[in-house]
N, C-alpha and C positions, 0 to 999 in steps of 0.2 A: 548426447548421442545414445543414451540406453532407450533401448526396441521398447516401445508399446509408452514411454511418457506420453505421446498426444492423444491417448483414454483418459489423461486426467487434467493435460494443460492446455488451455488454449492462448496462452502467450507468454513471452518470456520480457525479462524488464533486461536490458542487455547496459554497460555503461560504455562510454566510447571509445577506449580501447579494445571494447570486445568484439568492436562491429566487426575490424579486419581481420582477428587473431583465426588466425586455423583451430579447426575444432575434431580435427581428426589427422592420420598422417597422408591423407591425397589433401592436406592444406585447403582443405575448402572450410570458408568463413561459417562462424555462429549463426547468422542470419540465415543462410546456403542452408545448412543441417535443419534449421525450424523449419524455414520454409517448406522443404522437402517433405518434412512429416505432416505440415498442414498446420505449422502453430504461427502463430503471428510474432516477429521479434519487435520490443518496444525498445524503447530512449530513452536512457535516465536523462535530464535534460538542464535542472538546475547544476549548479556552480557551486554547490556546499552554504557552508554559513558564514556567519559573522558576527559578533556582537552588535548590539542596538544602541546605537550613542548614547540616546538617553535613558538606557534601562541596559548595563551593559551587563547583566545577568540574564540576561535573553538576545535571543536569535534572532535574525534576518537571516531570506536565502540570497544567493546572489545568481545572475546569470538570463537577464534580463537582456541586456547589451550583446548583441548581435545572435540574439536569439534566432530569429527568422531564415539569416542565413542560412545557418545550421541547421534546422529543422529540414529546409528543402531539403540540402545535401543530402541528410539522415535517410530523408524519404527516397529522393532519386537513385541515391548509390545501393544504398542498402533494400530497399521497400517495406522501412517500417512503416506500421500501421499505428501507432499510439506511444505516447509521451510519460516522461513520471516525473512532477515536481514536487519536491518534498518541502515542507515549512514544519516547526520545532515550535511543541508549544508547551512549556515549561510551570508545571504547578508547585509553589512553595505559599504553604499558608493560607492568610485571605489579598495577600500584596502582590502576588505571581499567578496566572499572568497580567498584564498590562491590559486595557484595550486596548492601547499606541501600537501594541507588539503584534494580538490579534487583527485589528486592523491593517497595520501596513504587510503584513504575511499574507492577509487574504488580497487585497490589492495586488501584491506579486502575482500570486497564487492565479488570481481573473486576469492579468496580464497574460502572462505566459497561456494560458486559456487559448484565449481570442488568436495569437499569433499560430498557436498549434492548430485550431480548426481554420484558420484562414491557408494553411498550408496542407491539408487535407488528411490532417491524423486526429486518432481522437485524445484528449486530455485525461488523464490520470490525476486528481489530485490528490497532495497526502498534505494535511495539517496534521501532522502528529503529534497527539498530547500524549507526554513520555511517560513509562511506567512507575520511571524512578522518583521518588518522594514518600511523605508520610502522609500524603493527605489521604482522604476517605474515597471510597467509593460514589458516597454522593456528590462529595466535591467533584468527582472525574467528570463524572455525569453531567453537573453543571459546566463546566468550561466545553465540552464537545458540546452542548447546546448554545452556548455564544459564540464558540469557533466557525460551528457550520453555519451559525445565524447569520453570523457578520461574512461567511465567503458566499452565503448566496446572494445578499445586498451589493456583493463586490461583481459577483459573476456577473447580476443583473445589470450594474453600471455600465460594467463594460459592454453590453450587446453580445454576452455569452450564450449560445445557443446551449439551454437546459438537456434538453433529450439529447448532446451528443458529450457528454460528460460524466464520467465514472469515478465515485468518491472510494478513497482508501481511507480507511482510519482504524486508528486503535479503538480496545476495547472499554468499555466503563469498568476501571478493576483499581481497588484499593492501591495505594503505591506501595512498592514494590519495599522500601523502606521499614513500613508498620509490622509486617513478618506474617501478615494475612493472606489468606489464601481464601477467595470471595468463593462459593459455591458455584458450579456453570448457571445456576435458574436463577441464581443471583445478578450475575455479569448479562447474562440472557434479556432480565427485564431493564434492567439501565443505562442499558447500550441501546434496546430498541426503544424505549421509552425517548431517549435524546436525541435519536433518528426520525423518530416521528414527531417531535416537536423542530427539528430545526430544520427536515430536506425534505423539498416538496416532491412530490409525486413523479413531478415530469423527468427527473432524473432517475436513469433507468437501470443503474447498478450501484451498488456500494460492495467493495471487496475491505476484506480484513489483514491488516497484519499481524505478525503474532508478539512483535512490540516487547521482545525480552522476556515474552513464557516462556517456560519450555514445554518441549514437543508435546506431551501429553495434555499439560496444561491449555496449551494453546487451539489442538483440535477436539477436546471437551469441549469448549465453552464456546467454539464455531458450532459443534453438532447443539448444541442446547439453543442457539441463538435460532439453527433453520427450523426447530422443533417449533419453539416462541413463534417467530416469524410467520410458521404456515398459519397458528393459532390466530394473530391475531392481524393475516392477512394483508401483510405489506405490501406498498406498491412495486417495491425493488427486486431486481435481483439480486442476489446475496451470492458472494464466495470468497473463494481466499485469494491472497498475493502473499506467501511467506519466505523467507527465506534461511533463516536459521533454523526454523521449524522443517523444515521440509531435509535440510542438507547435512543436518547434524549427525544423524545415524549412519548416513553414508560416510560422511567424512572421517569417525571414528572407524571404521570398517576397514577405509582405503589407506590412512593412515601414509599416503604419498608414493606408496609401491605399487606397482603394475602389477603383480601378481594377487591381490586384491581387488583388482576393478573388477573383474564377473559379479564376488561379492558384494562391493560397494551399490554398485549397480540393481542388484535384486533388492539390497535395504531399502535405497533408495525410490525405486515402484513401489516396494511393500505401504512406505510412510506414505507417498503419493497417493498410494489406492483410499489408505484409512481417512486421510485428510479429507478427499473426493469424496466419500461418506459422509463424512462428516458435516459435509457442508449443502448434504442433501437431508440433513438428519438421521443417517443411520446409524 
């Protein structure tokens, strides 16, 4: 609800408790408040994780099973307009990830797809290859080139309409473990480098998360990638989807008093504005 966010958001990822909660004190809902401003409210939509029977150092999502349903509901009650299903992709070594793991996550992944555009929202995907580890930077690099390789071969099985699908992903950045800190022109070329080796053209956005940078960190190396990007003239549109990135400053500000929300509130635009630069290249 702070005045002038829809200069810099054009949607929010909402989870399902948030659909109903009042978002002000005339109790009008989260959705109510976006709408109004002109921002579209999404659905987080998977079910969390699980271990993988047979690799049980890695993830499955779940939430597959009576997806459809719910999806209407989401749409008719509320009037979201797009979906978020997340998948966890797990780098240790040269043994982690699996294929077994990236495949059956991209499989979920093009499921929940098809049932979201069969019910008239459009899809958010997130494979997220996690910050956490010691592997290199080229290793990242590598694994988001088999992640998106293997979720396009799944999208396409499934009879995935390409042009109405918008990829999230993390950045190519050393693991967070090694105690390195990749340069933005660094993260810049191997993040777009693996983008352009593994998502074709027809897909018409990829948004970023900020995947346990922190704030500075996280909208450096957004401004470096739009800089790259115009250079070397990708098909996509590029922006963000953050959330610690974006909530951090406000949340130190507000600290859970009321008498800080004005404050929090201005932090809160201030980061929103630099991010929205950022993600134009400024």
């Amino acid at each position: 609800s702070t005045p002038g966010i829809e200069q810099y958001l054009s949607g929010v990822i909402l989870h399902e408790e948030t659909l109903k909660q009042p978002c002000d004190l005339e109790s009008v809902s989260c959705p109510e408040v976006l709408l109004a401003s002109g921002i579209t409210p999404g659905i987080k939509v998977d079910q969390g994780t699980e271990p993988m029977p047979e690799s049980p150092e890695e993830l499955i999502t779940n939430g597959l099973i009576g997806l459809s349903k719910r999806l209407h509901g989401y749409r008719d009650e509320h009037q979201t307009g797009f979906t978020k299903w997340r998948a966890v992709i797990k780098i240790e070594g040269d043994h982690l990830p699996t294929a077994s793991a990236i495949v059956e996550n991209a499989k979920r992944l093009a499921m929940s797809a098809r049932c979201v555009q069969e019910a008239g929202m459009v899809p958010i995907l997130e494979p997220e290859v996690l910050y956490d580890g010691t592997h290199s930077r080229m290793r990242c690099r590598e694994v988001l080139v088999e992640t998106f390789s293997t979720l396009i071969r799944a999208l396409d099985e499934h009879a995935v309409d390409l042009s109405a699908v918008i990829m999230k992903s993390s950045m190519a950045l050393s693991g967070k473990g090694t105690g390195r800190i990749d340069t933005p022109e660094e993260v810049a070329e191997d993040t777009l480098g693996a983008f352009l080796t593994a998502i074709p053209k027809q897909v018409p956005g990829i948004i970023f998360l900020s995947g346990g940078q922190d704030d500075d960190q996280a909208t450096d190396n957004l401004r470096a990638i739009a800089r790259l990007a115009v250079e070397k003239q990708v098909p996509w549109q590029l922006t963000f989807s953050y959330s610690r990135a974006l909530q951090d400053d406000a949340l130190k500000v507000w600290k859970g008093k009321d008498e800080n929300v004005p404050a929090a509130r201005a932090a809160f635009l201030a980061r929103l504005k630099k991010v929205s630069e950022a993600a134009q290249g400024l």
